[in-house]
DSSP file (Angstrom, degrees, kcal/mol; ACC not computed):
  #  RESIDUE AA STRUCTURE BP1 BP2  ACC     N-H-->O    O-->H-N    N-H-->O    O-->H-N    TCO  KAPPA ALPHA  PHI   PSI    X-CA   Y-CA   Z-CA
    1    1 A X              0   0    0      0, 0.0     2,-0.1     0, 0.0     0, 0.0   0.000 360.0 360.0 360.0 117.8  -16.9  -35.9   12.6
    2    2 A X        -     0   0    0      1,-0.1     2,-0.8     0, 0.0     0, 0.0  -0.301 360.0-135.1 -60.1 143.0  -15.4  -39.3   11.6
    3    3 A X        -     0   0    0     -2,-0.1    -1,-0.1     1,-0.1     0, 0.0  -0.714  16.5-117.7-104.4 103.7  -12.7  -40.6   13.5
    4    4 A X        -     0   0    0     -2,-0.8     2,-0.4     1,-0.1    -1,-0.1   0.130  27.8-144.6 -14.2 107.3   -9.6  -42.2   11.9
    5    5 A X        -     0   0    0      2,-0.0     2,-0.8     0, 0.0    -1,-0.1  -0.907  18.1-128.9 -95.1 129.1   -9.0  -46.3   12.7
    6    6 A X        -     0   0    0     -2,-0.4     2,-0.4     2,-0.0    -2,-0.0  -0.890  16.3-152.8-114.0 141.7   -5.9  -47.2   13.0
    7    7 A X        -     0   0    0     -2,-0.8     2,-0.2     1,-0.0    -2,-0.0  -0.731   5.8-154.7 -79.8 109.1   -4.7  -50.1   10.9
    8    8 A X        -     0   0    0     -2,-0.4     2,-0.3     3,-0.0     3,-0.1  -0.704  18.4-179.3 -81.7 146.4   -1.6  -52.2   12.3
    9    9 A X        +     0   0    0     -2,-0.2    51,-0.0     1,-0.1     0, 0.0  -0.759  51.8  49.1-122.7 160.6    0.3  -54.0    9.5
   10   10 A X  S    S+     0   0    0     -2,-0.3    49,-0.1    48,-0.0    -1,-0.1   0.714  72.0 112.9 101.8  25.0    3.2  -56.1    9.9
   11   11 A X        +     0   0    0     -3,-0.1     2,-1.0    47,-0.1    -1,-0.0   0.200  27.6 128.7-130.1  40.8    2.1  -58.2   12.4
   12   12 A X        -     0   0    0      0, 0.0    47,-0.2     0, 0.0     2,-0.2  -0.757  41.0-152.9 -79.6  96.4    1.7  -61.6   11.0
   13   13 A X        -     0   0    0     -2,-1.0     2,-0.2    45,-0.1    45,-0.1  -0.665  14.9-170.1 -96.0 129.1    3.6  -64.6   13.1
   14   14 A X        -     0   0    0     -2,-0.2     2,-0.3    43,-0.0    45,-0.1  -0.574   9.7-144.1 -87.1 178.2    4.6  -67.7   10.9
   15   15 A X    >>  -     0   0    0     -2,-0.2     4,-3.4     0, 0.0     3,-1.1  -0.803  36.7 -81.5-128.7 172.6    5.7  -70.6   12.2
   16   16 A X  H 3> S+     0   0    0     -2,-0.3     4,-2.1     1,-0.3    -2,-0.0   0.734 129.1  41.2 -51.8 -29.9    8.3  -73.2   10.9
   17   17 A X  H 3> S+     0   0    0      2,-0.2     4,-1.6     1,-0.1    -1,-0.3   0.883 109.7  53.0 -63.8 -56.1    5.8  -74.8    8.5
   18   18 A X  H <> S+     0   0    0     -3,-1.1     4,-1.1     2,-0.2    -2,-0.2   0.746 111.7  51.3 -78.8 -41.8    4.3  -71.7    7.4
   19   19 A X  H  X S+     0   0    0     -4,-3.4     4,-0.9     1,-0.2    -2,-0.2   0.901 113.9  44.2 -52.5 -75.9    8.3  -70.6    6.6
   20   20 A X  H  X S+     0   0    0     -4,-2.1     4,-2.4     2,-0.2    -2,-0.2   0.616 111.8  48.6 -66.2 -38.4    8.9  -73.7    4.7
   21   21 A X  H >< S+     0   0    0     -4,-1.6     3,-4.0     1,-0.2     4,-0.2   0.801 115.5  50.5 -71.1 -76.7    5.4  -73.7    2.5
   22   22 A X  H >X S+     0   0    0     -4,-1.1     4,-1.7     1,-0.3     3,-1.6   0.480 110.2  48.3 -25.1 -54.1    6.3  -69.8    1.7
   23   23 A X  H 3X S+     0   0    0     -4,-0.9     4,-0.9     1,-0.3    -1,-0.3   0.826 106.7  59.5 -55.0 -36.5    9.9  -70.6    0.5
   24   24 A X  H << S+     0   0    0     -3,-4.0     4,-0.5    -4,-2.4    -1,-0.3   0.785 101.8  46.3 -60.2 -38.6    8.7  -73.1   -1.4
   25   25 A X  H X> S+     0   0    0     -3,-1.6     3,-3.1     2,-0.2     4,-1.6   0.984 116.1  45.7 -54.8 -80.3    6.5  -71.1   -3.4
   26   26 A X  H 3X S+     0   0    0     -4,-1.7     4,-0.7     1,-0.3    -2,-0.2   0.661 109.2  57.9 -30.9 -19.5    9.2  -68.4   -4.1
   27   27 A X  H 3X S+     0   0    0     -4,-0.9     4,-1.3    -5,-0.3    -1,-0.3   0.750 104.0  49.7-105.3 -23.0   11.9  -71.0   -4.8
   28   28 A X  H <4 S+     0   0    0     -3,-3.1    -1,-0.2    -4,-0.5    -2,-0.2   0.736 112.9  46.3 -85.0 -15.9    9.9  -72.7   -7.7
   29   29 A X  H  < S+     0   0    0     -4,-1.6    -2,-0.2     1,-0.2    -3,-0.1   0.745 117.7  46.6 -97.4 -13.4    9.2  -69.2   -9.4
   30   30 A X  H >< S+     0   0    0     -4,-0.7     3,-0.7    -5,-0.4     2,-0.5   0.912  99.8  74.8 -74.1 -23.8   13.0  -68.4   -8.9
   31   31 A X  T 3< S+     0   0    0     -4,-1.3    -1,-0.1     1,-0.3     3,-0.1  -0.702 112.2   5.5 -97.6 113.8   14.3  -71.5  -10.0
   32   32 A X  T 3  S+     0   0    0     -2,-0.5    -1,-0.3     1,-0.3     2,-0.3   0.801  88.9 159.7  73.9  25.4   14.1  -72.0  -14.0
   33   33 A X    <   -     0   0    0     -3,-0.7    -1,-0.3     1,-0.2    -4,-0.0  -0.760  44.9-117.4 -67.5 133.8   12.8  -68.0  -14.5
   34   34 A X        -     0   0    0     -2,-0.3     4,-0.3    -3,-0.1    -1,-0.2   0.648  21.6-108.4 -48.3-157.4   13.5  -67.0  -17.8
   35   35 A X  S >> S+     0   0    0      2,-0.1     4,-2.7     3,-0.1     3,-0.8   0.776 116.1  70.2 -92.8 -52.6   16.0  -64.1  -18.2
   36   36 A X  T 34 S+     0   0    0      1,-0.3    46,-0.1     2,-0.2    45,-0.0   0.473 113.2  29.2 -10.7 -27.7   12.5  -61.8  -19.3
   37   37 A X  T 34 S+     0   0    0      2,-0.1     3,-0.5     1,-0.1    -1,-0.3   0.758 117.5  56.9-140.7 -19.5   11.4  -62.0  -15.7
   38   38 A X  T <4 S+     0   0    0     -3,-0.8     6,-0.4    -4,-0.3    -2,-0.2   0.680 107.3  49.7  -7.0 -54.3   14.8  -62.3  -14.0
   39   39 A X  S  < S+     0   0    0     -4,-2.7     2,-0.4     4,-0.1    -1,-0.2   0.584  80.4 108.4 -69.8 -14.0   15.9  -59.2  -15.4
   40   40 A X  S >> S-     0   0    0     -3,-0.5     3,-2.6    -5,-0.2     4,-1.5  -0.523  72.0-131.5 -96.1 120.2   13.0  -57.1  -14.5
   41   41 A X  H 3> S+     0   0    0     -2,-0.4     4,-2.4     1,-0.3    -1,-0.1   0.790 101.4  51.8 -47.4 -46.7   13.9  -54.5  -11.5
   42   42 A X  H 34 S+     0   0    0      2,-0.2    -1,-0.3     1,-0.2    30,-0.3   0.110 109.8  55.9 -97.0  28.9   10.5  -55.4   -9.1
   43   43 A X  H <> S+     0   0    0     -3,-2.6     4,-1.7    -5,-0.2    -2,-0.3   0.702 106.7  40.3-116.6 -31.8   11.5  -58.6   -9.5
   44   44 A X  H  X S+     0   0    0     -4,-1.5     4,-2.1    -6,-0.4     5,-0.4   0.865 114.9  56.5   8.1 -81.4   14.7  -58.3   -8.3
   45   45 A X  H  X S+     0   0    0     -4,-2.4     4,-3.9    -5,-0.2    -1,-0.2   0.934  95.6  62.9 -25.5 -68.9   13.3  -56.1   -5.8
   46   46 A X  H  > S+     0   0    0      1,-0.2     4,-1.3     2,-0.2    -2,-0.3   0.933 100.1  50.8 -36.9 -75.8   11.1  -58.6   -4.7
   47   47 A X  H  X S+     0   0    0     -4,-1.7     4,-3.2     2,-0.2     5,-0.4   0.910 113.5  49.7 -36.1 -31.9   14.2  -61.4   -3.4
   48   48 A X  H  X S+     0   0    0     -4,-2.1     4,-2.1     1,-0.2     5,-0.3   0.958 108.9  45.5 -89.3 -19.3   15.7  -58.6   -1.5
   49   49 A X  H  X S+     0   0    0     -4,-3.9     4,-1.6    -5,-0.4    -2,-0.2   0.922 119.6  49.6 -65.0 -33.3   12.2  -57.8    0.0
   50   50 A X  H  < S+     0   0    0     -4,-1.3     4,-0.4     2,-0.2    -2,-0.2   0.809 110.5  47.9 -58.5 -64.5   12.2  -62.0    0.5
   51   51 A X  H  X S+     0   0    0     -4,-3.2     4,-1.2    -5,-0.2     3,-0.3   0.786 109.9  46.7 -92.7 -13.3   15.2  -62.2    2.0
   52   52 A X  H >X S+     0   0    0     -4,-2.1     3,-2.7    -5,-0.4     4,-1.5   0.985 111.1  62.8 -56.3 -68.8   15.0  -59.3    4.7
   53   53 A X  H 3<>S+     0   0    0     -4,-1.6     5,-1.7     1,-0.5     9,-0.4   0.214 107.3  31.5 -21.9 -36.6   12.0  -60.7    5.4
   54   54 A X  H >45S+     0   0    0     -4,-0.4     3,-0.8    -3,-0.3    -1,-0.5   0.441 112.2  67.2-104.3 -17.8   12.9  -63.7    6.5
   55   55 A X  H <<5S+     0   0    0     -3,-2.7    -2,-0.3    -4,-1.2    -3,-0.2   0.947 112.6  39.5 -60.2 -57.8   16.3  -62.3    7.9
   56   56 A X  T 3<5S-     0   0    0     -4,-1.5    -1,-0.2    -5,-0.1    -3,-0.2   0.252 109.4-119.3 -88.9  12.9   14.1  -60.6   10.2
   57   57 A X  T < 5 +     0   0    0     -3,-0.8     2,-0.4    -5,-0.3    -3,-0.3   0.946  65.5 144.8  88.0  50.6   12.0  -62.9   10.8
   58   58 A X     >< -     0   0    0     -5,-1.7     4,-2.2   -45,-0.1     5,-0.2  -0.852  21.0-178.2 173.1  64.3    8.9  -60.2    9.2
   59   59 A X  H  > S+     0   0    0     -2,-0.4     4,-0.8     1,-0.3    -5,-0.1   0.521  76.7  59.7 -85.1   9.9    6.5  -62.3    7.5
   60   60 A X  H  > S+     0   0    0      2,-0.2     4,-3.0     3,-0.1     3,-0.3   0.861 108.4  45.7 -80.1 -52.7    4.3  -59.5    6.3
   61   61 A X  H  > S+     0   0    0      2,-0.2     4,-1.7     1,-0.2     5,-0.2   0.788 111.3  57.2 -45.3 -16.5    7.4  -58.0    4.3
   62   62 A X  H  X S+     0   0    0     -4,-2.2     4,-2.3    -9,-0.4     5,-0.2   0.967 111.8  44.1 -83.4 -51.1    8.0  -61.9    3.1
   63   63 A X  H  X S+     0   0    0     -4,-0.8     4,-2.2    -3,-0.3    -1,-0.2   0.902 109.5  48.5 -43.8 -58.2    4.6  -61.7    1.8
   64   64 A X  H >X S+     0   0    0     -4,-3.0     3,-1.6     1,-0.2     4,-1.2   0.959 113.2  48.7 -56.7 -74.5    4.6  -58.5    0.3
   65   65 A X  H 3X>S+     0   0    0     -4,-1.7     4,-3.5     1,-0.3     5,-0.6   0.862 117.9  54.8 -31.4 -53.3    8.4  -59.6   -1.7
   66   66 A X  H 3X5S+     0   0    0     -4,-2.3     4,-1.7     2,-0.2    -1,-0.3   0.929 106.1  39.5 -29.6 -73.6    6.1  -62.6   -2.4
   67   67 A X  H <<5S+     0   0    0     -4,-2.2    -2,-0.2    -3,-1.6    -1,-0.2   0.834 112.0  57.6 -73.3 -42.7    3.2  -61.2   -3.9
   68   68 A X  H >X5S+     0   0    0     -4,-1.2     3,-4.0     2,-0.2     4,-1.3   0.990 113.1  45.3 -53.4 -72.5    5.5  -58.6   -6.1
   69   69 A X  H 3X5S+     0   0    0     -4,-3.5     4,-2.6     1,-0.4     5,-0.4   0.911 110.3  50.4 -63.7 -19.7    7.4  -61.8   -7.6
   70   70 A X  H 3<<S+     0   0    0     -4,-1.7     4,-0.5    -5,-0.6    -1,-0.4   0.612 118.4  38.3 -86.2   6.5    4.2  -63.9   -8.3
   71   71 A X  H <> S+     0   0    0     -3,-4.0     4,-2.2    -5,-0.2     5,-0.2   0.677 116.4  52.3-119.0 -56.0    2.5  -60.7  -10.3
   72   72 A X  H  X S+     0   0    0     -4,-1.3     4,-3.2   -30,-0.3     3,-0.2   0.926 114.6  46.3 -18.5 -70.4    6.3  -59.8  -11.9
   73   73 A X  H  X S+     0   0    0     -4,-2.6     4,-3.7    -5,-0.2    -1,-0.2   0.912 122.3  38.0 -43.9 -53.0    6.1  -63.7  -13.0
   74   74 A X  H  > S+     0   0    0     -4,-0.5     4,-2.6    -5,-0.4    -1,-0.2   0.800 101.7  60.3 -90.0  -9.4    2.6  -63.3  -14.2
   75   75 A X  H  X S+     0   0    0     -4,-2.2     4,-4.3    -3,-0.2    -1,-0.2   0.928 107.0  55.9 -54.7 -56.6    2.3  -60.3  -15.7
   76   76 A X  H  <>S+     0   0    0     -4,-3.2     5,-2.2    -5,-0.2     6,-0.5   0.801 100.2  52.2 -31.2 -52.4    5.0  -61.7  -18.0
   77   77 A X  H  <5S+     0   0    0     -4,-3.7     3,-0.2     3,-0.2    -1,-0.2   0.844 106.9  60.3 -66.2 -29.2    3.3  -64.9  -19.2
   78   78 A X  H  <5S+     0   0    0     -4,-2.6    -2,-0.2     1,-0.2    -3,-0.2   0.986 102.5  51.1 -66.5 -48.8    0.2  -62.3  -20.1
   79   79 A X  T  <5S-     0   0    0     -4,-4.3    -1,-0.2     1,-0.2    -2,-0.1   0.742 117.9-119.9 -36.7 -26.1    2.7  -60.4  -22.6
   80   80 A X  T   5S+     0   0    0     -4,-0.4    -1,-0.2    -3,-0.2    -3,-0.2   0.727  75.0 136.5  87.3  23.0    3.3  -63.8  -24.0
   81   81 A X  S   <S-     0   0    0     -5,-2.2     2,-0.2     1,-0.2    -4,-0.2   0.717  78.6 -25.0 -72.8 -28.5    7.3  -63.2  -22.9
   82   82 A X  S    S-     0   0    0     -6,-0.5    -2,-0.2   -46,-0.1    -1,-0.2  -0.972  70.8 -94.6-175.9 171.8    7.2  -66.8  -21.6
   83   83 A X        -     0   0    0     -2,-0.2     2,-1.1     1,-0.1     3,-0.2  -0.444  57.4 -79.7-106.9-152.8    5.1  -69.7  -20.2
   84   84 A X    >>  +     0   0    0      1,-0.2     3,-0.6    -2,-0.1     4,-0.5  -0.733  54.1 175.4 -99.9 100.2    4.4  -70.7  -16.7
   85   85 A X  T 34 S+     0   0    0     -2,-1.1     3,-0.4     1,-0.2    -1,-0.2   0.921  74.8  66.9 -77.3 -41.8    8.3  -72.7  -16.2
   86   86 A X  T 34 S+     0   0    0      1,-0.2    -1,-0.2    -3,-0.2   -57,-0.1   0.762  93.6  59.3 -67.8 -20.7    7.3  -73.3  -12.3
   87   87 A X  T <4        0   0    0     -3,-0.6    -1,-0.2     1,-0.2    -2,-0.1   0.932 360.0 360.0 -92.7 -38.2    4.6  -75.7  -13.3
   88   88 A X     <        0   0    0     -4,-0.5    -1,-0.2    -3,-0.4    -2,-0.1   0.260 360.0 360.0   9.2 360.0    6.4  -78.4  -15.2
């Protein structure tokens, strides 16, 4: 009989650095997004997952909020909705 492993999640420690590079990321694809990708409900989603995340200090949820906005962002430029503003 196979036995179940259990997986812990949500244990990932940053450190001050590790905050800063994340924010950084997030802050160039928030900053100059189109309306296209602004408007869009998981991205949206995504900032409030971002900012709990760091509220609490929870840097797997910061990741997850992370990873939702950078696939929102890119899914768009494949539609052809917009280009890639963050690189500029």
């Amino acid at each position: 009989m196979a036995r179940r492993k259990r997986v812990r999640t949500g244990t990932v420690e940053w450190n001050g650095n590790d905050w800063r590079r994340a924010w950084k990321i997030v802050l160039t694809r928030i900053h100059g997004a189109p309306a296209v990708v602004m408007e869009q409900m998981a991205f949206n989603h995504a900032v409030d997952m971002l900012d709990c995340g760091f509220a609490r200090g929870d840097a797997f949820q910061f990741q997850l909020g992370m990873l939702m906005m950078i696939d929102c962002c890119n899914e768009a430029i494949l539609r052809g909705d917009c280009y890639q503003w963050w690189i500029e």
